[in-house]
C-alpha positions in Angstrom: -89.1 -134.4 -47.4 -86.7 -133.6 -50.1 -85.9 -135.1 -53.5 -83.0 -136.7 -52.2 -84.8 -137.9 -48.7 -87.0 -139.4 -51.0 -84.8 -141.5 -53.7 -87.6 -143.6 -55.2 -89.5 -140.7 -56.6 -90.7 -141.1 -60.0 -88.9 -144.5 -60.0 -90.8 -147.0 -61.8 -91.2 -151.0 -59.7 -92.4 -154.2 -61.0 -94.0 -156.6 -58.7 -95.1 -160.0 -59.1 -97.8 -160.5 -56.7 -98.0 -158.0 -54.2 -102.1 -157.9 -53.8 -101.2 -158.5 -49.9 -98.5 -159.4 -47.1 -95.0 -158.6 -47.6 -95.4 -157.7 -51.3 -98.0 -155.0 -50.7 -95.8 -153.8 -47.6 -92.4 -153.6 -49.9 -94.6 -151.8 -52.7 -96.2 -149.1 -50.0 -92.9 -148.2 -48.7 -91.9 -147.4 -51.7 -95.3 -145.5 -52.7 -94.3 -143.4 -49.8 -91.4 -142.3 -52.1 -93.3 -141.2 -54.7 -93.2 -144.2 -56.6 -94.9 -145.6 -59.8 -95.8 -149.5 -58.9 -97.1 -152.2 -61.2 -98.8 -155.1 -59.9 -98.7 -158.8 -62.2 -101.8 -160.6 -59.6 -104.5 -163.0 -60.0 -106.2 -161.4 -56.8 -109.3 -159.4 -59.2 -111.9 -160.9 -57.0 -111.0 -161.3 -53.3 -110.3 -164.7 -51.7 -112.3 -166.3 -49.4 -109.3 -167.4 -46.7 -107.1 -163.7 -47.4 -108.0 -160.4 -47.6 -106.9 -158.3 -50.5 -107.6 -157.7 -54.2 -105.1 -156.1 -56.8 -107.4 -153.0 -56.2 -107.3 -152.7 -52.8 -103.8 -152.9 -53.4 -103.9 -150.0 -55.6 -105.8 -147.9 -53.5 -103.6 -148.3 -51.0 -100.3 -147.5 -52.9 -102.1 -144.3 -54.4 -103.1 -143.3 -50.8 -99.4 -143.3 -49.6 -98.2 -141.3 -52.5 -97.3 -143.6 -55.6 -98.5 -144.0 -58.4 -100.3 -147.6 -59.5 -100.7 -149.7 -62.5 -103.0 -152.5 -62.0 -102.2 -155.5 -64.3 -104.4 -158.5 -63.9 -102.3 -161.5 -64.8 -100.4 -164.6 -64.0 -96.5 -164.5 -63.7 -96.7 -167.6 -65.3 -98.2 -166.4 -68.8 -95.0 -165.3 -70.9 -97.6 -163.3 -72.7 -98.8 -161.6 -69.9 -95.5 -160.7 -67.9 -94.4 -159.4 -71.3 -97.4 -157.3 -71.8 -97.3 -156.2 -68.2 -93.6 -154.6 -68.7 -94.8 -153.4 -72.3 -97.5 -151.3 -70.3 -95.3 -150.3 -67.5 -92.8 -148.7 -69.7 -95.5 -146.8 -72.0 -96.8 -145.7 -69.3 -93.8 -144.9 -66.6 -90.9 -144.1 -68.9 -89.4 -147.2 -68.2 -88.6 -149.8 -65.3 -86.5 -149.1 -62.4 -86.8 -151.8 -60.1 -88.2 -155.8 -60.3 -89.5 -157.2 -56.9 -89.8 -160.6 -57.7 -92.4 -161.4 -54.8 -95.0 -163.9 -56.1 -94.6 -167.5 -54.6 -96.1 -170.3 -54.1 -96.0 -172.9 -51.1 -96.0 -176.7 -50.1 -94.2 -177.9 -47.5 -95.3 -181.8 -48.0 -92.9 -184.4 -48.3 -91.9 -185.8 -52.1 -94.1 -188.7 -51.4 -97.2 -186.4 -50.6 -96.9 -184.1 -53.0 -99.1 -183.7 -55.5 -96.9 -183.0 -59.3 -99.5 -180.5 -59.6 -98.8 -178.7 -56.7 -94.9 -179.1 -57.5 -95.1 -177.5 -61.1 -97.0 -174.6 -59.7 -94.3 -174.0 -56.9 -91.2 -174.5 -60.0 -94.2 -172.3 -62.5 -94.6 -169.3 -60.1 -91.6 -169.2 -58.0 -88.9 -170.2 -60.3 -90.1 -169.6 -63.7 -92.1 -166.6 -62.8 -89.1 -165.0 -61.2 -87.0 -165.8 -64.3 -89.8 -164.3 -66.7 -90.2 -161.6 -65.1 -86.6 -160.7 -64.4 -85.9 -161.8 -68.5 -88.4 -159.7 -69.8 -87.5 -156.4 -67.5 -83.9 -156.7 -68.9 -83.6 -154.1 -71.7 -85.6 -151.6 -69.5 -83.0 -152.0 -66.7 -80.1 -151.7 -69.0 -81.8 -148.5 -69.8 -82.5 -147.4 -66.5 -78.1 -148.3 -65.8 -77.5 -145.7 -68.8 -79.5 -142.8 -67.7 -78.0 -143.2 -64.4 -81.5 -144.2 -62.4 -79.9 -147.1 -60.0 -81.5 -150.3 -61.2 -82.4 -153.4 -58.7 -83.9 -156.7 -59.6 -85.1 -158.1 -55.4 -85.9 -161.7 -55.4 -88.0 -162.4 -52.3 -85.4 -166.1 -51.5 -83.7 -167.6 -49.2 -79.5 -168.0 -48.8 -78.2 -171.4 -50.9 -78.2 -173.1 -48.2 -77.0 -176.8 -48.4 -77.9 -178.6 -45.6 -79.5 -181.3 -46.7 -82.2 -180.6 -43.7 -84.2 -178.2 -45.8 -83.8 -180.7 -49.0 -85.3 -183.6 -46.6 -87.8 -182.2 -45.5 -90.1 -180.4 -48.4 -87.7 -180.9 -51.0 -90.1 -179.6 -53.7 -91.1 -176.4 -52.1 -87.0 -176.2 -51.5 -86.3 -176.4 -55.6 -88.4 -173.9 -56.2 -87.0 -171.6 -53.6 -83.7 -171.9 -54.5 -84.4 -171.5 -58.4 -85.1 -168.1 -57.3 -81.9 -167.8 -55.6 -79.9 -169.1 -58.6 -81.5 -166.6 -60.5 -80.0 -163.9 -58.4 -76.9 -165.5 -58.4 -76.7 -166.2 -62.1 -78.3 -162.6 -63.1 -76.0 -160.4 -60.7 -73.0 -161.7 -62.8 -74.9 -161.6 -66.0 -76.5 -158.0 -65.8 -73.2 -157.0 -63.8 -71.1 -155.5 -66.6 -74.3 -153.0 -66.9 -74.6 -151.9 -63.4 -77.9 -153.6 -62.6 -78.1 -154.6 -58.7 -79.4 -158.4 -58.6 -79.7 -159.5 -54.4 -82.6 -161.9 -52.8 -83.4 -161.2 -49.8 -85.2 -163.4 -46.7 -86.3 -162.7 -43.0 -84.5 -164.2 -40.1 -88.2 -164.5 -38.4 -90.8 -166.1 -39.8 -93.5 -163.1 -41.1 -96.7 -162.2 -39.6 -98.8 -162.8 -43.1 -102.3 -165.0 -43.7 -99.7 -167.8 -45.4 -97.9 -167.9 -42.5 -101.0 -168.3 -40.7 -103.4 -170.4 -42.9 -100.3 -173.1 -44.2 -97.5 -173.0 -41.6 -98.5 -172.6 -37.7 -101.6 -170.7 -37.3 -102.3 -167.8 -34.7 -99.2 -169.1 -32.6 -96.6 -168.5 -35.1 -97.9 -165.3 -35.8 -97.1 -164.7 -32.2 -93.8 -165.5 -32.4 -92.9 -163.5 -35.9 -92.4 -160.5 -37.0 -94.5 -157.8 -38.6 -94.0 -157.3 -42.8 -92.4 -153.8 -42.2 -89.3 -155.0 -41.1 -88.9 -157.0 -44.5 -89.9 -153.6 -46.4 -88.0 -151.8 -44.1 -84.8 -154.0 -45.6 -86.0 -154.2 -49.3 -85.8 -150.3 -49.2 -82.4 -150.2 -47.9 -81.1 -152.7 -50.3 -83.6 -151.0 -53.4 -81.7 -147.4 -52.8 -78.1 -149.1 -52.3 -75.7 -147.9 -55.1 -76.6 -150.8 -57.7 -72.8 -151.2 -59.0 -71.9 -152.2 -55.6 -75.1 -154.1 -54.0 -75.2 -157.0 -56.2 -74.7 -160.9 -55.7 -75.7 -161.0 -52.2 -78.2 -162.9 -50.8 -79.3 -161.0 -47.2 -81.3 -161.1 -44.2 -83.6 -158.2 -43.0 -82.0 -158.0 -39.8 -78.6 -157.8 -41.2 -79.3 -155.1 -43.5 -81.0 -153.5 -41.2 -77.7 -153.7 -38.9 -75.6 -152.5 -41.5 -77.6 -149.1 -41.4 -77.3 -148.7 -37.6 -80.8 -150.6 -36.7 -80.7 -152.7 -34.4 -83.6 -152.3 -32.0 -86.2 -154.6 -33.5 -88.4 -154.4 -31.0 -91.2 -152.2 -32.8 -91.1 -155.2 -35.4 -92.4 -157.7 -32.7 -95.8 -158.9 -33.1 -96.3 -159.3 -29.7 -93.8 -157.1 -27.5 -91.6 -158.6 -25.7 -88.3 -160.5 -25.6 -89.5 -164.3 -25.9 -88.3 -166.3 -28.1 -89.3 -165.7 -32.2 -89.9 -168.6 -34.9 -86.6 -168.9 -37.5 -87.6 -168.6 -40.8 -86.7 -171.7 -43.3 -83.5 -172.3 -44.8 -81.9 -170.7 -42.0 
């Protein structure tokens, strides 16, 4: 392929998370670029319930063609996500692209849930993405200036309010859409220096172990789609022209439309045309 068939190469990502599941599938497409990666995970030893490390990761993104920086860390350690960029930028030259991807889940009703389980859904999926976003900005303004097509991707949901999603796990839905007001409130910040700010969601539910060890076991999983077709979309929306790609909160299948796809089949995790699972907030 070309340099410009490739338009992530030498392009420096952030990721929170990304050990695994849709993380690790958004990071590897862009590997395939060329890309330099850094990954902020907990995941040093692996878990007993989901396979994975932040070195298996690593591998992996160095075996499709990137480049990987392995940071073990917690996106909710200001110290940490600050030292993670400081490393990524002596190393790489600079940051490109934020995937905020790291999230945490809890569908229980308010009178259920723990306050410890709620604080690390606002910690990780709110906070985190804040932090991370925060501390990335002065590399991404730098990136805008030399012309290299910066992206902050929040992995979030539309603002939807129906109060269905509030009534039914109304923590887990705060923290959610914390992340999405910080793509709406950071595309109009950052958009005077032409830094791209968009979340993006599936329309299926994804075939990933969360889906399958907290939501609906093996027969959700039949009835979603694989994690390519959400890396599939973050790419698209990653090498969109930045000054015009911002604010928006999309789909995977609509972006994917937008570029003339619109056979999903090969996404299916179990071919077919029965009917899939709708993600949340939809």
């Amino acid at each position: 392929m070309t340099e410009a068939a490739k338009p992530l190469a030498g392009k420096t990502m952030i990721m929170s998370g990304g050990s695994r599941g849709i993380g690790l599938e958004i990071a590897r497409r862009a590997a395939a670029d060329g890309a330099n990666i850094t990954l902020i995970a907990k995941t040093d030893t692996p878990h007993p319930k989901l396979p994975g490390t932040i070195h298996t990761a690593a591998a992996e993104l160095e075996q499709a063609g990137g480049q990987a920086l392995k940071f073990v860390g917690d996106v909710r350690d200001d110290e940490a996500v600050a030292e993670a960029v400081r490393q990524t930028v002596e190393r790489f030259g600079g940051i490109d692209m934020v995937v905020n991807n790291a999230s945490a889940i809890d569908l229980s009703p308010t009178e259920a849930l723990s306050m410890k389980k709620y604080d690390l859904m606002q910690d990780i999926n709110c906070r985190g993405s804040f932090l991370l976003s925060k501390m990335s900005i002065p590399a991404l303004k730098d990136s805008a200036q030399a012309g290299r097509n910066p992206h902050i991707l929040t992995l979030s949901p539309p603002l939807n309010l129906d109060p269905k999603w509030a009534g039914t796990a109304l923590g887990y839905t705060i923290a959610k859409y914390g992340m999405s007001l910080t793509t709406l409130g950071l595309a109009e910040e950052l958009r005077k220096y032409g830094v791209g700010v968009n979340s993006l969601w599936p329309r299926t539910t994804i075939a990933t172990a969360a889906v399958k060890n907290l939501l609906g076991g093996e027969q959700m999983i039949s009835t979603s789609r694989t994690p390519d077709i959400y890396a599939d979309a973050a790419y698209l929306v990653l090498t969109s022209p930045a000054k015009d790609t911002t604010g928006n909160f999309f789909l995977d299948d609509e972006v994917l439309a937008a570029h003339g796809i619109t056979d999903l089949d090969k996404y299916r995790v179990v071919p077919g045309d029965g009917p899939l699972t709708t993600d949340l907030f939809l």
